[in-house]
C-alpha positions in Angstrom: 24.9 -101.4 116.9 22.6 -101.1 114.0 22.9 -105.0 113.1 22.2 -105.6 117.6 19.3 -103.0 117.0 17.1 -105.2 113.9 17.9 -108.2 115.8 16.6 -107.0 118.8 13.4 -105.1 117.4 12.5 -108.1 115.0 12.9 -110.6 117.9 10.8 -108.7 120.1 8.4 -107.3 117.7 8.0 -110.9 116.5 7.5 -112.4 120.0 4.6 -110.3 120.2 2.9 -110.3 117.1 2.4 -113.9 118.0 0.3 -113.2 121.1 -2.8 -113.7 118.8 -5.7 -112.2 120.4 -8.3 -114.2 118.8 -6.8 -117.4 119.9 -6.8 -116.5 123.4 -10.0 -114.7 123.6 -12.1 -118.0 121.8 -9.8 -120.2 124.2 -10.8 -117.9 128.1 -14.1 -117.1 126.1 -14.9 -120.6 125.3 -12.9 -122.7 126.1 -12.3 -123.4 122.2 -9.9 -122.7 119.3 -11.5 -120.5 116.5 -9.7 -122.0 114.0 -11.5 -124.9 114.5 -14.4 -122.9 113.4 -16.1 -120.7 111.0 -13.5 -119.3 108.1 -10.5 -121.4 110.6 -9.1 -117.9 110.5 -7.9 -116.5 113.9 -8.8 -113.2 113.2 -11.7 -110.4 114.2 -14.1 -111.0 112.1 -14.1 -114.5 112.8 -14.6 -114.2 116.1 -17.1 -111.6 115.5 -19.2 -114.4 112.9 -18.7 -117.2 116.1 -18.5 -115.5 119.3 -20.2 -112.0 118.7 -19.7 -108.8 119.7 -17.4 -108.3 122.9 -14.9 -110.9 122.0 -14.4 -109.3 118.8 -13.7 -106.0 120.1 -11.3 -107.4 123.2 -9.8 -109.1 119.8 -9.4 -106.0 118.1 -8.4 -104.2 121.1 -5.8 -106.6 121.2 -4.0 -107.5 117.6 -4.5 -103.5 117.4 -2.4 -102.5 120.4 0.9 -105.3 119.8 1.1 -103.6 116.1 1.4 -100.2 117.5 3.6 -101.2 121.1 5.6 -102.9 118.6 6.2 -99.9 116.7 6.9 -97.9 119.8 9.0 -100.7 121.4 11.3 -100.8 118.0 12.2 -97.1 118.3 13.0 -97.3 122.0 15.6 -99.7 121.5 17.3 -97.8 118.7 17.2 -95.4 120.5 18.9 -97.0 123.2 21.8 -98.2 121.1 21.8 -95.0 119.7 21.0 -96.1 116.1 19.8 -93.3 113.9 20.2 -94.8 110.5 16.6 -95.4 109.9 13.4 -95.8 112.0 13.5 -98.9 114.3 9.8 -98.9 113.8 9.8 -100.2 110.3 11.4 -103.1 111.4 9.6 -103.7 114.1 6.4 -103.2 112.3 7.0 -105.9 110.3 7.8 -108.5 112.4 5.2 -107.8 114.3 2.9 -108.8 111.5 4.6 -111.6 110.1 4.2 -113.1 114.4 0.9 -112.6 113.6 0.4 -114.6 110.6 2.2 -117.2 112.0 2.7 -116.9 115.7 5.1 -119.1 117.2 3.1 -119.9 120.0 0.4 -121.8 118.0 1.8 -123.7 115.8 2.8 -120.8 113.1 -0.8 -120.5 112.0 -2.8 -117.0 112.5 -4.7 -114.3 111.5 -4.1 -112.3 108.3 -2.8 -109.1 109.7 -5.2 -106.5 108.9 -5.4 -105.0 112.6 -1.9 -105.8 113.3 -0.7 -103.9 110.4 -3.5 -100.7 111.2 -1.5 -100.2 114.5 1.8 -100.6 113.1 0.1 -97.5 110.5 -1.0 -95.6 113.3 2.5 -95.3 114.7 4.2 -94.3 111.4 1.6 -92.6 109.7 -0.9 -90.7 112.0 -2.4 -88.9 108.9 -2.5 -91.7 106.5 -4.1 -94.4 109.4 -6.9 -91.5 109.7 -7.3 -91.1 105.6 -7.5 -95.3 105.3 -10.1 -95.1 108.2 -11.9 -92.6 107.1 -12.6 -94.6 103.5 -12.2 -98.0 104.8 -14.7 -97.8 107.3 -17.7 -96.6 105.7 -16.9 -99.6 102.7 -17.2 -102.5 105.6 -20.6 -100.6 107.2 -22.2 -100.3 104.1 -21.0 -103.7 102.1 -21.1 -105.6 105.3 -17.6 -107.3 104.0 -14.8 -106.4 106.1 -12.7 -108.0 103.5 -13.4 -105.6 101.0 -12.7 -102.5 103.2 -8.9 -104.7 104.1 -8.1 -104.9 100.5 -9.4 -101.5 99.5 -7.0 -100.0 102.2 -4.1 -102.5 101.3 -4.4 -101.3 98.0 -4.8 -97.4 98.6 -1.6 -97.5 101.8 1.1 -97.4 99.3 -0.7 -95.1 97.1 -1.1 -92.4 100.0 2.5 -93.0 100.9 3.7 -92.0 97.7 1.9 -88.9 97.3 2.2 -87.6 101.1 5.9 -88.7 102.2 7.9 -87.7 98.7 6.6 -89.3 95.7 10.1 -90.8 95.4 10.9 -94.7 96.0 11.7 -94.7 99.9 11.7 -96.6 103.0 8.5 -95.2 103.7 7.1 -96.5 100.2 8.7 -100.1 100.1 7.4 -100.7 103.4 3.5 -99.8 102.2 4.0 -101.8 99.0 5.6 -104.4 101.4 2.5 -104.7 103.5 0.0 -104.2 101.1 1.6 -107.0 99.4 1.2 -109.5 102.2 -2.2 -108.3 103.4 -3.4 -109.1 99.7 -1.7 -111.8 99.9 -3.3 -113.2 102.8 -7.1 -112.4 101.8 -6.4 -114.3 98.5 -9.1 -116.2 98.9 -11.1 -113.5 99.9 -10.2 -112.1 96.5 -11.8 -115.3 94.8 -14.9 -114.9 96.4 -15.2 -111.7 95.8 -15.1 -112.2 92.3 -17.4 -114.8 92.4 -20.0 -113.1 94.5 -19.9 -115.4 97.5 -18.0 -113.5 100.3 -19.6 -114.0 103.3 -20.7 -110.5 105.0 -20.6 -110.5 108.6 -24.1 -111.0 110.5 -26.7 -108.2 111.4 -27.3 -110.4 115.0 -24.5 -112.0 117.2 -24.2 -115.5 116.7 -24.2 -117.2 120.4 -22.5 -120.0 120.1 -19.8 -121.9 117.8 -21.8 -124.9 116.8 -23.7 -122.6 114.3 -20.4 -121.5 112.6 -19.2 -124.5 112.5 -21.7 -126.0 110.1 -20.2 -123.0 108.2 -16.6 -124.0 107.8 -15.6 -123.0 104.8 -13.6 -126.1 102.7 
C-alpha cells in the first residue's frame, strides 16, 4: 500500500502542478503565451511586469491553491490506503512543484515554483509559512525585487525547520533543504543579477499591454 500510495500522490500531485496558472491566465487574458514575453518565465511576477495587476493575482491565487490542494489531496489518499508510514503530503508536495517547473501540459517548461512551493508550506508548516511571510514580504515591498524576498525565504525554510521541528536531520528537514535547493536553483539567474546589480524590480504602474515587455525580453 505504501509503494500504490507515492504512486498515486506523485501522479496526481504532478498532474496538477502542471496546470500553470500563468499560462492560462496570459492565454483567456490575452490571447497570448507569457513566455513569449518579458523574463519568458511563466510565473507571477511576470505576468504582473506584462499584464498588471488582476492577472497576477488570479495567477497567484492559482499556483498558490494546486500547492496546498496538492498537499491536502496526498494525505487523503494515504489515508485511504491506510498508509501511516510518513506524511503523504511530502510527497505530494513535491511533485506538485516539480509539475510546475515543468508542466506536462506545455511542453515541460514553467514557472520557478515560488508560489507553488508557499502553499505546499502552508499545509505542512502553518507557523513557519507565517514566519517566511512575515520576513519575506516586507523585503519584496521595500526592494521592489520579488526575487530577493524568494531566495531570502528559500534560504531561511530549512533553517526554521531545523530549529522548530527537532533540530535533528528529518523528513521535515530534507524536504526544506530539498526545496530550498530547487527554488535557488531555479532563480539562478536571478542570483547573477543580483550580484551584478541589474535585477529588474517590478513596476510602480501596471503595464497595459505585452508589446512593452516584449522589447524587454531578457536574452
Amino acid at each position: 500500500m505504501l509503494f500504490l500510495g507515492i504512486v498515486l500522490s506523485a501522479l496526481c500531485a504532478y498532474l496538477m502542478g502542471s496546470i500553470n496558472s500563468a499560462i492560462i491566465v496570459s492565454q483567456l487574458y490575452a490571447k497570448e503565451d507569457i513566455r513569449n514575453y518579458g523574463s519568458g518565465n511563466a510565473g507571477m511576477t511576470n505576468i504582473l511586469r506584462t499584464y498588471g495587476k488582476f492577472p497576477a493575482a488570479l495567477t497567484a491565487v492559482g499556483d498558490f491553491a494546486k500547492g496546498a490542494l496538492a498537499v491536502l489531496i496526498g494525505r487523503l489518499l494515504f489515508y485511504i490506503l491506510g498508509v501511516g508510514t510518513f506524511d503523504g503530503g511530502f510527497i505530494a508536495g513535491f511533485f506538485a512543484i516539480l509539475g510546475h517547473l515543468f508542466p506536462v501540459y506545455f511542453g515541460f517548461r514553467g514557472g520557478k515554483g515560488v508560489l507553488t512551493s508557499a502553499g505546499v508550506i502552508l499545509v505542512i508548516h502553518p507557523l513557519i509559512f507565517l514566519l517566511l511571510a512575515a520576513v519575506t514580504i516586507p523585503i519584496i515591498f521595500l526592494s521592489r525585487i520579488v526575487s530577493l524576498g524568494s531566495i531570502f525565504a528559500a534560504v531561511l525554510f530549512p533553517v526554521l525547520v531545523f530549529f522548530l521541528c527537532g533540530r535533528s536531520l528529518n523528513l521535515d528537514l530534507l524536504f526544506a533543504v530539498l526545496m530550498a535547493a530547487i527554488v535557488i536553483f531555479m532563480h539562478r539567474e536571478n542570483i547573477k543579477r543580483l550580484l551584478s546589480g541589474t535585477e529588474n524590480r517590478f513596476p510602480k504602474k501596471k503595464k497595459n499591454t505585452a508589446s512593452s515587455s516584449k522589447s524587454q525580453k531578457k536574452k
